[in-house]
C-alpha positions as CSV (number, residue, x, y, z in Angstrom):
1,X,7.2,-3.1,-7.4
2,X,4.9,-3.3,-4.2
3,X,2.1,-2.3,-6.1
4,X,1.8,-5.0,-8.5
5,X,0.8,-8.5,-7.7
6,X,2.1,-9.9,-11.0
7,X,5.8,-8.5,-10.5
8,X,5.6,-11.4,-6.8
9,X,5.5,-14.8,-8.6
10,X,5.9,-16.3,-5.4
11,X,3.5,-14.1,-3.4
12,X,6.2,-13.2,-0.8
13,X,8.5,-10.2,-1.8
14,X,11.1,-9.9,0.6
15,X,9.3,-11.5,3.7
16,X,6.0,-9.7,2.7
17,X,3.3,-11.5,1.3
18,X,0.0,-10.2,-0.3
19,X,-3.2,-10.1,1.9
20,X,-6.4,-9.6,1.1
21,X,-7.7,-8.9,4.4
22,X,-5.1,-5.9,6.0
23,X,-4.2,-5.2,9.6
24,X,-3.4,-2.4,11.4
25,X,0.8,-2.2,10.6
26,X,0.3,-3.4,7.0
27,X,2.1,-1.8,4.2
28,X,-0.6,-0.6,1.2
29,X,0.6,0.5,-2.6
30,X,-0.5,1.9,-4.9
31,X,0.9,2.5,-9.0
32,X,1.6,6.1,-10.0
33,X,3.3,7.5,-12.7
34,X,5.8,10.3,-11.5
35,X,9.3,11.5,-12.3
36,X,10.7,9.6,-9.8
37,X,8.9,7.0,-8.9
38,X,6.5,4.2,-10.5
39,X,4.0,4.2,-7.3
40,X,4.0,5.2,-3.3
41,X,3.0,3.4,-0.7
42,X,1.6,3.6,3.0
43,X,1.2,2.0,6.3
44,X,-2.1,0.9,7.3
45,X,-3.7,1.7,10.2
46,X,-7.2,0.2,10.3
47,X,-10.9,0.6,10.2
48,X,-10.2,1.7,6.5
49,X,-7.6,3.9,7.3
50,X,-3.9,5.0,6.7
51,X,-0.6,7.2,7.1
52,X,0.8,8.0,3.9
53,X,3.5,10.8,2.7
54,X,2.7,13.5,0.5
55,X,5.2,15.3,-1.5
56,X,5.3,18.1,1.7
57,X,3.4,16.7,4.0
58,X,2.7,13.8,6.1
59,X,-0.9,12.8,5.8
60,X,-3.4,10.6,7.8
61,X,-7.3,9.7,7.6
62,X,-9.6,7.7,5.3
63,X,-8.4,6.0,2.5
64,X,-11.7,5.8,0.8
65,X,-12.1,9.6,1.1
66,X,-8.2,10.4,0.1
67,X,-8.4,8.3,-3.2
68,X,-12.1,7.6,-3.9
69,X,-12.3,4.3,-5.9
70,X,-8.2,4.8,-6.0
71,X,-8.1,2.9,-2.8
72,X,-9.6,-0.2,-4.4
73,X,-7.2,-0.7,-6.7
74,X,-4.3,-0.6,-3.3
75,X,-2.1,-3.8,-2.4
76,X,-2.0,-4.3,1.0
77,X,1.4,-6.5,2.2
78,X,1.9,-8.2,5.6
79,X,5.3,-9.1,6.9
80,X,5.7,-13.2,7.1
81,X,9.7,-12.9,7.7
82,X,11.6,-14.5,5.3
């Protein structure tokens, strides 16, 4: 759900609204295909970079060099508050 614009008609899912320009503390998605789960997300931590949760690990660093062109297709949410 966080990683798809389309499934926001409003542009504000639960407080958090789309932006194209992300912040440090921004949530970033991202759609994947896996048993349990239709995408995984992240919290953004600026200058292109991120904290995101690996199946056994906890991982940090570049999103560019994590996902490649992967981190173009990301949604980054701010909080607005409801």
């Amino acid at each position: 759900m966080w990683a798809d614009p389309t499934n926001d008609p409003l542009g504000k899912l639960h407080g958090w609204t789309i932006t194209l320009n992300p912040h440090s503390g921004d949530v970033f998605a991202w759609k994947e295909r896996d048993s349990d789960a239709t995408g995984h997300s992240g919290i953004y931590l600026g200058n292109g970079n991120g904290v995101w949760a690996g199946k056994y690990t906890v991982n940090t660093g570049s999103l560019s060099a994590a996902f490649g062109s992967g981190a173009n297709g990301f949604v980054y949410r701010t909080y607005v508050g409801k």
